[in-house]
N, C-alpha and C positions, 0 to 999 in steps of 0.2 A: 578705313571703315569697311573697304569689300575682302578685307584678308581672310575670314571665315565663308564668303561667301563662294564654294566654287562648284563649277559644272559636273557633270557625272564623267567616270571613267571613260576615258578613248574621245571625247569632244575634242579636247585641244592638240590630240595628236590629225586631228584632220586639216590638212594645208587647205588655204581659200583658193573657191574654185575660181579657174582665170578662163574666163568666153573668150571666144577669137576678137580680135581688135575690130572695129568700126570705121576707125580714123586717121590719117595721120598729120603729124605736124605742115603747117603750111601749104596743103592742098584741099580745096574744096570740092574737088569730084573725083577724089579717090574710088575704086571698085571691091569690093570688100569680097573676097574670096575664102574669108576665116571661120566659116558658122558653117556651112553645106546647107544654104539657104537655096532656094528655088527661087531661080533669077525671073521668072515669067510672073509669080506670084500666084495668090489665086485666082479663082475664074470670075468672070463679071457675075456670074451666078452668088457667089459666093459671097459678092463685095456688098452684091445688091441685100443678102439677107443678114449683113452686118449693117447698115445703114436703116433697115426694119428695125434693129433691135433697140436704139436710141427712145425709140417711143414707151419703150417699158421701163427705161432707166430705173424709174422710181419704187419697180416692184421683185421682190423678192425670186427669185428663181426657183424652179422648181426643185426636190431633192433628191427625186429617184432618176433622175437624167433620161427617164422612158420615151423622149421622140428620139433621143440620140441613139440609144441603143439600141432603138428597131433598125432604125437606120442603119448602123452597123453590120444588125442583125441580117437585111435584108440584103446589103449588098456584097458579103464575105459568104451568107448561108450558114450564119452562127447563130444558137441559143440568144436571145438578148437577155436571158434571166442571168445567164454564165459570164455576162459583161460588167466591166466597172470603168466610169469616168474618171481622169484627173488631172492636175494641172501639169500637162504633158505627163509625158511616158515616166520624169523622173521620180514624179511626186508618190506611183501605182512599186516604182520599186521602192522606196522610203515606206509605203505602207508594207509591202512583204517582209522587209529587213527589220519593222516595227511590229510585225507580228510574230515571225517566226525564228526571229535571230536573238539571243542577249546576252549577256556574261557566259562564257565558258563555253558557247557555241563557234560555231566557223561559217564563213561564208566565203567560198572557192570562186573565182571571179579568174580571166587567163591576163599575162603580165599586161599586153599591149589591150586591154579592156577598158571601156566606157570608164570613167572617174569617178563616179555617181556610184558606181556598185560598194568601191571601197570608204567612199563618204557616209554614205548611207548604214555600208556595215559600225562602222566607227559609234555613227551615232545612236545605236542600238545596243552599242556596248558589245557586239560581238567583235572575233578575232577575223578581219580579211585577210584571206589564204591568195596569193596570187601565185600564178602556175605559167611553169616557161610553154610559151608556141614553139609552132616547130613553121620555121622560113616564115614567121608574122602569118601564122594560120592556125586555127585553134588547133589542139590536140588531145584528141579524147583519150586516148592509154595514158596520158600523164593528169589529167585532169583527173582519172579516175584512182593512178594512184596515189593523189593528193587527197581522197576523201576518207574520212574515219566516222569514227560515230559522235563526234562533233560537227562534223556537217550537215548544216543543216538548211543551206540555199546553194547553188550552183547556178550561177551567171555566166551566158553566153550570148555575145553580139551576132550575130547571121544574118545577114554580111556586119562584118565589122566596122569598128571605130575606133584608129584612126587608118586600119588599113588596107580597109577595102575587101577582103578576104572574106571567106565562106566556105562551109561543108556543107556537105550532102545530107539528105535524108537518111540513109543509111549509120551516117557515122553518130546522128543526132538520137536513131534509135536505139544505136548501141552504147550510147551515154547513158539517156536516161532510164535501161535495162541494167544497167551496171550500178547506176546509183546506192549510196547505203539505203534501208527502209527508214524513213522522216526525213530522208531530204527531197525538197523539191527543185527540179530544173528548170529557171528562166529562159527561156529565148525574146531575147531582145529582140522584133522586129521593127526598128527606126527604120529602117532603108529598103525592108520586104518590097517594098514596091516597083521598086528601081528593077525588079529581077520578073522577068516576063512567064507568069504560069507558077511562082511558087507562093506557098501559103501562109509566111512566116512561121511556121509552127501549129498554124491552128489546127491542122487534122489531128499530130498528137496530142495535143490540149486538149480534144474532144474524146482522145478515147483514152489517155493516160490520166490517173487522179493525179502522179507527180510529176507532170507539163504544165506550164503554165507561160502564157504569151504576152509580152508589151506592145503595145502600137505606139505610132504620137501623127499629129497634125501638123507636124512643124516640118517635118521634109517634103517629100514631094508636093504635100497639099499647099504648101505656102504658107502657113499660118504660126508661122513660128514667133511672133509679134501677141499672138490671144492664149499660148500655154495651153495646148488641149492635148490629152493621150488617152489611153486606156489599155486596158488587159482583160483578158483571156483564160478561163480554165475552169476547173470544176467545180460544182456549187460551192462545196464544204469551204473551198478555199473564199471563194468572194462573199460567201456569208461572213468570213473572220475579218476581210477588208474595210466590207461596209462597217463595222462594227469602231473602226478608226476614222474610218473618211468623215472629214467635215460635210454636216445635213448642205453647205452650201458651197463646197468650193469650187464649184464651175458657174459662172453666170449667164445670166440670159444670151446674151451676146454672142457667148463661148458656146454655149451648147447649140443656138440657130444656127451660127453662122457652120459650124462642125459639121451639121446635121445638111445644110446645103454640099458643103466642100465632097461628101463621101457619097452622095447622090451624083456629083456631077463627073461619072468617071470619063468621060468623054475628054475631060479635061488632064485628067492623069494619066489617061496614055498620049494623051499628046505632048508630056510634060517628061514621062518617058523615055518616048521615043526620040523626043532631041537630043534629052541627057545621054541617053546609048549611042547618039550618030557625035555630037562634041564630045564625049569620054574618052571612045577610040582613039580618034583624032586629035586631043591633046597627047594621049599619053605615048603615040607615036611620035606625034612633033617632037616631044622632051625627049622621047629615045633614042633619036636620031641627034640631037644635041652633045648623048651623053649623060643624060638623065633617067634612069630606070625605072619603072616602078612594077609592081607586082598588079596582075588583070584585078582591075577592079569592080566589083558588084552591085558601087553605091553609086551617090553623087558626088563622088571628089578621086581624087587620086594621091595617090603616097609615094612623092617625089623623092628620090634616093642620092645622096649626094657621098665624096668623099668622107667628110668626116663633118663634125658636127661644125668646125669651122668654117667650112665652106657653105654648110646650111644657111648658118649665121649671117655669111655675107651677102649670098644672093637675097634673104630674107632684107639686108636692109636694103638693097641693091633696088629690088621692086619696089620698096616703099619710095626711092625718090623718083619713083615711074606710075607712084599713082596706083599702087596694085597692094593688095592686103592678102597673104595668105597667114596659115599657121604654123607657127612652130609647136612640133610634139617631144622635146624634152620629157615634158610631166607625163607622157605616157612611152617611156622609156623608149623612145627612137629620135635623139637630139641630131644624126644625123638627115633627117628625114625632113622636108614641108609637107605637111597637108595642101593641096589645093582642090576647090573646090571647083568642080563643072559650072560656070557660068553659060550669057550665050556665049554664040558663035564670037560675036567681038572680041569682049572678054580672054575669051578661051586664045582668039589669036593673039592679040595684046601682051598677057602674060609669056605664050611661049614665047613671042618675040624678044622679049625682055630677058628671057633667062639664054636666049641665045646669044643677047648680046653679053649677060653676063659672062658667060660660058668664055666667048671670044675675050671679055677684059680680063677671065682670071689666066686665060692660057699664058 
């Protein structure tokens, strides 16, 4: 009966996306090191104007998301008219890839990039151009000569995901200088925060019409449990977003509790400054192991092993020690775990573990 009935071109070529694990067999206090969650969570501030929002359950949210993007507005020193709400950061690129990408267009995204860019492009019907890094670090001369006048979105993570990596200001303006004319450049800011004094991109967003910035609330803010993001850039472009976005896809809930979380920065650099004092200090521990990873930007590190064998084993090796990292296979480095900055504990835990691994595979 459904043999006539099928999806639009490029849907079924998109694999389901697989989140980091949560659990494993037969342990109940496993520590779940596979998401790049913020192990402190959010602030009592924060909790307290989620627990506010219960009382309105039964009323519809507002559409213009206007406390939130003052709020934004106030604490970055950005336009809030230039602002768009959504459900996290992924759903603000699904609206750019649903505006600006479709049949016969491109969208250039680099090899070891977020999964969402090439999903998103799929679903739009356009073509995802994926472009090799240079040592798991974007590469702006090869990204650039991957564009033609088919491109028509250029994604990039700053600091990256899954490998921690980041360029400069410099290199980012000589991207989107170089661009064909109607493409625009994504900078992904998931992890901006994590990086003391940079602005994920918003200065360009503000003076380039083809810049444009993602945020989300799910890393350092803690909130990666409520889906909240938003993006950055120039009127023309968020006048064509709103024009997709659901009158209601953030709820009351999502937009108080956001609009607390980005007030209380008090809490984010303290949230910060641990990840920066444990990051160090893990990714020394592992390299003293025998473990390499490249300096990382974010909240996790990109653990480097011999071959993708070896990944494998220490990856189950943790699991019967109660420890959850991610395997990145699907983002083309199978010999590699993601692991994500927990605390302090955490952070010793695992290394101890891979050091005993280390000793069981010599």
């Amino acid at each position: 009966m459904t043999d006539h009935i099928r999806p639009q071109p490029g849907i079924m070529d998109i694999a389901l996306y697989q989140g980091g694990a949560a659990s494993v067999a037969g342990i109940s206090d496993a520590i779940k090191l596979s998401s790049n969650e913020n192990p402190f969570g959010p602030s009592d501030k924060v909790k307290d104007a989620f627990q506010r929002a219960v009382h309105k359950l039964h009323r519809y949210p507002n559409t213009d998301h206007a406390a939130l993007r003052q709020a934004i507005g106030d604490v970055h020193g950005l336009d809030p008219a230039r602002i768009i709400c959504g459900v996290g950061s992924d759903e603000i690129i699904h609206f750019l890839c649903q505006a600006y990408a479709g049949p016969k267009d491109e969208v250039v995204f680099t090899e070891h990039g977020f999964l969402m860019y090439r999903i998103s492009a799929l679903a739009a019907g356009a073509t995802p151009v994926s472009v090799k890094e240079r040592d798991r670090t974007t590469d702006v001369d090869a990204i650039l000569r991957a564009c033609t006048k088919k491109t028509k979105l250029v994604f990039i993570a700053n600091p990256n995901n899954p490998t921690g990596t980041m360029i400069g200001l410099p290199e980012i303006e000589k991207l989107a200088s170089g661009l064909p004319k109607g493409a625009l450049l994504v900078i992904d800011g998931a992890y901006a925060e994590y990086v003391q004094g940079y602005d994920g991109g918003a200065g360009l967003a503000t003076t380039r019409g083809n810049v444009f910035m993602t945020r989300t609330f799910s890393k350092i803010y803690g909130l990666g449990g409520l889906r909240i993001g938003w993006g950055y850039g120039a009127q023309a472009v968020i006048d064509v977003l709103n024009r997709i976005r659901g009158p209601f896809n953030l709820s009351t809930a999502q937009l108080e509790t956001a609009e607390a979380a980005v007030r209380d920065q008090d809490h984010l650099n303290r949230c910060r400054e641990e990840n920066t004092r444990m990051r160090a200090w893990l990714a020394e521990s592992l390299a003293e192991k025998g473990v390499p990873s490249d300096t990382s930007c974010a909240n996790f590190i990109l653990a480097r092993f011999a071959d993708e064998g070896e990944a494998a084993a220490c990856d189950q090796y943790l699991q019967t020690q109660g420890l959850i990292v991610r395997r990145v296979a699907g983002y083309g480095l199978p010999h590699c775990l993601r692991i994500t900055v927990g605390d302090e504990a955490a952070c010793r835990r695992v290394s101890h573990a891979i050091g005993q691994f280390k000793g069981l595979a010599a």
